[in-house]
C-alpha positions, 0 to 999 in steps of 0.5 A: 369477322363482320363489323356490326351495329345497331342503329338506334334513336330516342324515339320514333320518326327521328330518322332510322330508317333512312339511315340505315339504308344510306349506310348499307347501300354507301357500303355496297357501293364500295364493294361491301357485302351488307347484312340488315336486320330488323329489332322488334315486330316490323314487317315492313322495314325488312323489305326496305332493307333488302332492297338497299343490300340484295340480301334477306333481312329478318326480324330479331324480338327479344319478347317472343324468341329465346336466345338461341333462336335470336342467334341463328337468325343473325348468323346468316350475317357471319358472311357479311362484312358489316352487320346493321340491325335497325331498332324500334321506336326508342333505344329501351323501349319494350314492354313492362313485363319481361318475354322470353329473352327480354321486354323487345327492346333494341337495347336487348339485342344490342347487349345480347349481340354486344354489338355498339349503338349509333345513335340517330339524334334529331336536334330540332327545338334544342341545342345543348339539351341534345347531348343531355339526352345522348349521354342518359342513353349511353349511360342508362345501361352498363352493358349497352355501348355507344358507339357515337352518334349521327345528328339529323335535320340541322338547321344551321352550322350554327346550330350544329355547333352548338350541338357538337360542342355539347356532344365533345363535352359530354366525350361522345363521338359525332360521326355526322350532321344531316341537314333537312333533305325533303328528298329523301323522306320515305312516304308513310300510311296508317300502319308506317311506311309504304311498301318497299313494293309499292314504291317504283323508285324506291333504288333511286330514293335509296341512292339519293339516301346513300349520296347524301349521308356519305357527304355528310357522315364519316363512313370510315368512322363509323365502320371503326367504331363498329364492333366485331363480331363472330356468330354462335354456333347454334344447334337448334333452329328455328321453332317454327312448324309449316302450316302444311307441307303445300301452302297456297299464300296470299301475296300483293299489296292487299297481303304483304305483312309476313314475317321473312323469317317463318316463310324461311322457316317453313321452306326449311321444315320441306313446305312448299309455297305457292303464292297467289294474288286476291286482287288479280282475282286468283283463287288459292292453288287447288292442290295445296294442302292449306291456305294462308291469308297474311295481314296488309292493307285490305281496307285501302282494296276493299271495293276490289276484294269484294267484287273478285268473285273468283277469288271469293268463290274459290277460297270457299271451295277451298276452305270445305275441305282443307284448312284456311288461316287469315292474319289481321288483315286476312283475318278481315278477309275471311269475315263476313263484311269490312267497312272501310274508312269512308263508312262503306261496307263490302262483303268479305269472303265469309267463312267467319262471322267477323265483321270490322270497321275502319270507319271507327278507327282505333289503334291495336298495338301490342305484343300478344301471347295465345293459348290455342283452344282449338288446332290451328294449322300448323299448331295444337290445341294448348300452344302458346304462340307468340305474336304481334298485332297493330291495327286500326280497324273496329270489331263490330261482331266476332259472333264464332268459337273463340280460337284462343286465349289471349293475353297481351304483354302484362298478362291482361286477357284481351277480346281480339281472341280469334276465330274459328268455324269448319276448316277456317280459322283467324288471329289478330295477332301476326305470329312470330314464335312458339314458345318451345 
């Protein structure tokens, strides 16, 4: 049975990440197969993940998937000798308004998953009051175990002291103490990380994670107070339906933000994917059935997007007769203008009449929960997707036919409501899941 874990925190930016791949890549360079997975709505960190242990990690939401979904997703670890999943933000932060099988917490899937928390402390401005604040999290809900913890960016072996003392008082496990190690810092943009993709160096940076944390932290430790777990069975998989059976998917640095686990899924209802490049100025695949513009970075390619005349061209060639869908980004794409951060505007693609600003930049973030009024690929008038939406971009016109109703996660109707004109539709929101 795999030895599984969370690796949790307080809150955001104290250090997960990085801990998770030091650990995962230390354990595969002994010779131990390392399953990741990814709590909460984050594309990003999946690929981070499988870089550091050469399998596919998948996002695991307690809001948007029911239980049986969350189990078949982490029984492609029941091979694995340890399991990691990484949290989001804080160890209970979710929503106010409870999701299919909890708020999106990683305490959720901890508790769901029984599988212990190790806790990454960031001590920095404190001593004492450290060990306060990992014993309310230990003791915040019955059925959520601290495993111990791992303290990150120490200032001194007098201020690890202190902490540790606290901590041993408090009768919680210290595995380790990380002292600052700038070398080591994952480079960040608006929307998180840098792509794992992005990054040429990124095996080396992770190395360097792995070399360091395996000098600092007691590996074996860690892996004995891991717990150990035995998959589900589980009949039902994913619910998830193909947008086509042949689906031409928009795939480089401008449209990267697609979940791993509806790609899974899509191959594993028979689709097939054909990827091509906006940014190479390729157009969609021609004898694809459908067209799907994932979510990523358009602002930071605008100027290039809009000078792919080919690319351009061929979307609309496409879009007269079949079905072609943009998420966040790609739904930008598809619209009639993008201004980006220096208040430049270029023309998009065209097919809607969305116009967005990243000149008037506000942040997006939030589950979100829609009720389609019009067909979707993929999907019927009357679902009720599941989703996520982060960006900073403005709406300055969304002038089509609203695509859905869609609520955030108290239930408040929002105006990011989609779009839809001819065969070309666009969410704000990424999807995650169907409600079945």
């Amino acid at each position: 049975m795999p030895a599984s874990l969370v690796i949790s925190a307080p809150a955001s930016g104290v250090g997960k990440t990085t801990l998770t791949l030091a650990l995962a890549r230390a354990w595969r360079k002994r010779g131990l197969n390392v399953q990741c997975f990814k709590s909460g709505p984050d594309y990003i960190d999946p690929a981070f993940h499988a870089a550091a242990t050469e399998r596919a990690s998948v996002n695991v939401d307690s809001w948007a998937m029911d239980r049986s979904t969350i189990a078949h997703l982490v029984s492609r670890g029941g091979d694995a000798d340890v399991v990691l999943a990484e949290g989001s933000m804080g160890l209970f932060d979710g929503v106010a308004a409870r999701g299919v099988s909890g708020t999106g917490a990683t305490a959720d899937i901890a508790e769901m998953l029984g599988w212990p928390v190790v806790l990454v402390i960031d001590p920095s401005g404190q001593a004492q009051t450290a060990a306060a604040i990992a014993a309310g999290l230990r003791d915040y809900r019955a059925g959520v175990r601290l495993a111990g913890v791992v303290l990150n960016r120490v200032a001194s072996p007098r201020h690890e002291d202190l902490v540790r003392r606290a901590l041993k008082e408090a009768g919680i496990k210290v595995f380790g103490a990380l002292p600052r190690h700038a070398e080591i810092s994952l480079p960040k943009r608006h929307l998180g990380l840098v792509q794992a993709e992005e990054q040429a160096e990124i095996g080396k940076l992770i190395d360097e994670a792995a070399r360091f944390v395996a000098e600092h932290v007691d590996l074996d430790a860690v892996l004995h107070a891991a717990g150990k777990w035995s998959p589900q069975a589980v009949a039902n998989g994913l619910n998830v339906t193909p947008p086509g059976q042949r689906i031409a998917l928009a795939r480089d640095a401008a449209f990267s933000f697609v979940y791993p686990h509806m790609l899974e899924a899509w191959r594993a209802a028979g689709a097939e994917i054909v990827p091509f490049s906006p940014l190479a100025n390729e157009a969609p695949d021609a004898s694809a059935d459908v067209c799907w513009l994932p979510g990523g970075y358009p602002e930071l390619h605008a100027a290039k997007l809009a000078a792919n005349a080919r690319f351009r061209s061929g979307l609309r060639v496409f879009a007269e007769t079949r079905p072609v869908h943009g998420e966040c980004g790609g739904y930008m794409v598809l619209g009639a203008g993008l201004t980006d951060a220096d208040g430049i505007s270029h023309e998009m693609a065209g097919l809607l009449g969305l116009e967005t600003s990243f000149a008037k930049r506000r942040m997006h973030l939030g589950y979100r929960l829609a009720e389609l009024a019009a067909p979707m690929p993929g999907h019927q008038p009357g679902a009720r997707l599941r989703g996520h939406e982060f960006h900073y971009s403005t709406i300055l016109a969304q002038p089509d036919t609203p695509l859905a109703v869609v609520h955030d996660a108290t239930g408040a109707v929002i105006a990011e409501t989609g779009s839809r004109r001819g065969h070309a539709t666009g969410t704000f929101f990424h999807l995650i899941a169907e409600d079945r």
